[in-house]
C-alpha positions as CSV (number, residue, x, y, z in Angstrom):
1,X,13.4,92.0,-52.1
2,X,12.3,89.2,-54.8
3,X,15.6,87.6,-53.5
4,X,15.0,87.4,-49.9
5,X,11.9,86.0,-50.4
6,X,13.2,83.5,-52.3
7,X,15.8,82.7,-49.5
8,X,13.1,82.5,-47.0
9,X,11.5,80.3,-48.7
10,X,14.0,77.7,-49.1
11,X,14.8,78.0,-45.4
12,X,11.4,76.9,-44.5
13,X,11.9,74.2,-46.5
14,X,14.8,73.2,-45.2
15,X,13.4,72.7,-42.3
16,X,10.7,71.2,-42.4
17,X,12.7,68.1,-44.4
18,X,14.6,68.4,-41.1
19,X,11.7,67.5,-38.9
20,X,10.0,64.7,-41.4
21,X,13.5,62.6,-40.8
22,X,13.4,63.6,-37.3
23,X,10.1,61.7,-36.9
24,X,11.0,58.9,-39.5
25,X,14.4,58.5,-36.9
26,X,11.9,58.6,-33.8
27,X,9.1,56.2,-35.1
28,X,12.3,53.6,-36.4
29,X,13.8,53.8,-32.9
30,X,10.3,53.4,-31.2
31,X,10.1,50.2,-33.7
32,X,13.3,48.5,-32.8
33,X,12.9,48.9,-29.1
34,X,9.1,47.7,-28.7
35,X,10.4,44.4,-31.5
36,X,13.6,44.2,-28.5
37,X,12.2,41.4,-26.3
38,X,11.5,42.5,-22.3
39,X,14.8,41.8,-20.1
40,X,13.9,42.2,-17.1
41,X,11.3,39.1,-17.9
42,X,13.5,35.9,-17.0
43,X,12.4,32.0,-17.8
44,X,11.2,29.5,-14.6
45,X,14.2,27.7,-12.5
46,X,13.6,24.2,-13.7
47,X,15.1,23.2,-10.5
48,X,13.2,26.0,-8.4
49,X,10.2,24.5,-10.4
50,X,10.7,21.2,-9.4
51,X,11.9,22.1,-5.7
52,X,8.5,22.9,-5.8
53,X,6.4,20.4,-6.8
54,X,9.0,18.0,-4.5
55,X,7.5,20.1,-1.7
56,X,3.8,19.6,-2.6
57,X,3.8,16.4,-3.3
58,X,5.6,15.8,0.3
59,X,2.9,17.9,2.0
60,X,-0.1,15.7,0.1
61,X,1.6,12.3,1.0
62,X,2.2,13.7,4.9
63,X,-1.5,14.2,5.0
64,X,-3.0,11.5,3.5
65,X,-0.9,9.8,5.7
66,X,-2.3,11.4,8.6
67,X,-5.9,10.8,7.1
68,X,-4.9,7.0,7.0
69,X,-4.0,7.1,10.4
70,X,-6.9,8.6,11.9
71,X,-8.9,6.2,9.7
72,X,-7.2,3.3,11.8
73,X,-7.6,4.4,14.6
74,X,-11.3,4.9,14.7
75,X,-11.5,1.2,13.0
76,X,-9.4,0.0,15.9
77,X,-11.5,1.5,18.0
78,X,-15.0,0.5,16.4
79,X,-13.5,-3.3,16.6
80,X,-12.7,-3.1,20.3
81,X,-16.1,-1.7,20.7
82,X,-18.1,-4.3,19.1
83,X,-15.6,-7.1,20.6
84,X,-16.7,-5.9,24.0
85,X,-20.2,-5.5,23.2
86,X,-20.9,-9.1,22.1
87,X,-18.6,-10.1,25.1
88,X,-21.0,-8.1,26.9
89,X,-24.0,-10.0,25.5
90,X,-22.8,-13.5,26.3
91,X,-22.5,-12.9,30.1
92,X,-25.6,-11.4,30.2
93,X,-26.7,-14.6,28.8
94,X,-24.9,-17.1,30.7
95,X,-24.8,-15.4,34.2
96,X,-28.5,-16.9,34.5
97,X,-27.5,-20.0,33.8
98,X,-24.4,-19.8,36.7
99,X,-27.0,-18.6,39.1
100,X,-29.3,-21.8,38.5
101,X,-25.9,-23.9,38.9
102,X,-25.3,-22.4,42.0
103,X,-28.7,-23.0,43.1
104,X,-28.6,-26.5,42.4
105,X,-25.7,-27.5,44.1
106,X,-26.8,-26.0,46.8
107,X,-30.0,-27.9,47.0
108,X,-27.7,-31.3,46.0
109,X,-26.1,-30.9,49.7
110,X,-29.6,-31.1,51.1
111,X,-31.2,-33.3,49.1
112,X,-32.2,-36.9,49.9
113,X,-33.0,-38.3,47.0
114,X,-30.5,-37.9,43.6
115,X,-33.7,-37.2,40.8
116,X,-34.6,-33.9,41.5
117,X,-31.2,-33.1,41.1
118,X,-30.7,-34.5,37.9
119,X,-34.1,-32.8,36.7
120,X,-32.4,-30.0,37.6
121,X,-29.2,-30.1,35.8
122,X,-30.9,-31.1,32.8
123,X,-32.8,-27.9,32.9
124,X,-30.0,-25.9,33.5
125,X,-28.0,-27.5,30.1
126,X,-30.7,-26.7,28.3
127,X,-30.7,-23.0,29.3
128,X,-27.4,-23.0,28.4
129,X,-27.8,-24.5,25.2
130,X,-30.2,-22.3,24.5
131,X,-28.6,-19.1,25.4
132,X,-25.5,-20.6,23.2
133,X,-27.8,-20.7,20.3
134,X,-28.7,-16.9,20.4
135,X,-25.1,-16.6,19.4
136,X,-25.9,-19.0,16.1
137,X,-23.3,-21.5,18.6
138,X,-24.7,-25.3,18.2
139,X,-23.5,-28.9,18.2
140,X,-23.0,-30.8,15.1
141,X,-23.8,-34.6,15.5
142,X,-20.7,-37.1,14.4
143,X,-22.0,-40.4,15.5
144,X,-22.1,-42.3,12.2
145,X,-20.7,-39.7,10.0
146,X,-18.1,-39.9,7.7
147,X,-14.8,-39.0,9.2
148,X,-13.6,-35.7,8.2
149,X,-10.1,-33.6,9.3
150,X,-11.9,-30.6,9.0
151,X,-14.1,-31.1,12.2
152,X,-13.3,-34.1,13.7
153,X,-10.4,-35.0,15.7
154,X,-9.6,-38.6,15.4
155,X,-8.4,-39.1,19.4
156,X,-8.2,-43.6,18.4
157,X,-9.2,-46.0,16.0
158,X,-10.8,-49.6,16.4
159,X,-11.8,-52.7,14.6
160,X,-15.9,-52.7,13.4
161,X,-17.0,-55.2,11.4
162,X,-21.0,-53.1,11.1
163,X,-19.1,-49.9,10.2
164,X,-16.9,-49.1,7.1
165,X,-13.3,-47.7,7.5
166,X,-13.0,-44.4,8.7
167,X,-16.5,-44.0,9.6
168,X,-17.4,-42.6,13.4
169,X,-18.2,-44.8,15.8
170,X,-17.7,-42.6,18.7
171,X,-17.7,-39.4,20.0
172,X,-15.8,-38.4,23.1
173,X,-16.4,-34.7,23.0
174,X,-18.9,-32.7,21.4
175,X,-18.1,-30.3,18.5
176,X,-19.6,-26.6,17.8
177,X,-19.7,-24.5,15.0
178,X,-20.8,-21.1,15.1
179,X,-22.7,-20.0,12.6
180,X,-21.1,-21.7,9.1
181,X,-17.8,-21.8,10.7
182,X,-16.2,-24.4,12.6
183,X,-15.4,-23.4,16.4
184,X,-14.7,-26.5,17.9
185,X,-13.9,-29.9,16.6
186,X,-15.4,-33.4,17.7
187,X,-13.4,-35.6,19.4
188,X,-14.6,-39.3,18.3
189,X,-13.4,-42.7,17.8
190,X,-12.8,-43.6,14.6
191,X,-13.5,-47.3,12.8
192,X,-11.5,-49.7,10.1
193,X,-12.4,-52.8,9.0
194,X,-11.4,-56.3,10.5
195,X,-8.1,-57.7,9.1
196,X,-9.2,-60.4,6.7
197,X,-8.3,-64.1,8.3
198,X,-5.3,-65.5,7.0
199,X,-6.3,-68.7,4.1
200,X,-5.5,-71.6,5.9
């Protein structure tokens, strides 16, 4: 009896060595395979990558171009509009003064005496260069000036012994500005002094 016992006892032992390096072998495995990096988990295409950004970038520029576009427009647009409103606004002002011009020379085929006519036409010019000047359009004044390229247009030049070179003497067609800027130039005459005598 006292043997058997003895034999069981060493079998139970046995065994249960058995199952603490069955769980040593488990928990080393379960080690090495969660250290083992993921497989299935492969790095980015660089070229996918950039495939893709190539692609965004294209779609941003082909909008903002469209954005640009439909800017332009609408500033095409606005222009034309305010081009034809300020058209717009100077035949409203100078139809008035082509009706009075048609009146008068109507009356100047009637007339008998020449004064009331020019009274007339002298009303009407003023109109008109007064309607001219709601546009900030007025005549600069070049008699006497100093001749300059910028708005005068020298059409001749003659000998003036009261006048020093280049100065105007006269003006054959009226310049304009509008506003600060030059719209038309004067057409004038422009001076130099006499040729000195020859000593005897």
């Amino acid at each position: 009896m006292r043997h058997k016992k003895k034999k069981t006892k060493q079998h139970t032992s046995d065994v249960e060595v058995n199952k603490e390096e069955k769980q040593q072998e488990n928990a080393a495995q379960d080690g090495a395979i969660a250290s083992e990096p993921n497989c299935k988990e492969s790095p980015e295409d660089p070229v996918k990558t950039l495939e893709q950004e190539k692609n965004e970038l294209a779609d941003q520029l082909l909008r903002t171009m469209a954005e640009f576009d439909n800017y332009r427009k609408r500033v095409t647009r606005e222009k034309e509009g305010l081009v034809k409103y300020g058209i717009e606004r100077i035949a409203l002002e100078i139809l008035p003064v082509v009706d009075n011009f048609e009146r008068a020379l109507e009356q100047s085929q009637q007339a008998t005496d020449v004064d009331p006519v020019i009274d007339g036409l002298k009303m009407i010019l003023k109109q008109l260069v007064t309607s001219l000047e709601k546009f900030e359009i007025k005549p600069f004044n070049s008699i006497g000036e100093q001749f300059s390229p910028e708005i005068h247009e020298a059409m001749a030049q003659q000998e003036h012994p009261d006048h020093a070179d280049n100065t105007v003497i006269e003006q054959l067609q009226k310049g304009y500005m509008l506003g600060k800027k030059m719209l038309r130039p004067a057409r004038v005459i422009v001076s130099h002094a006499p040729a000195a005598p020859d000593e005897p």
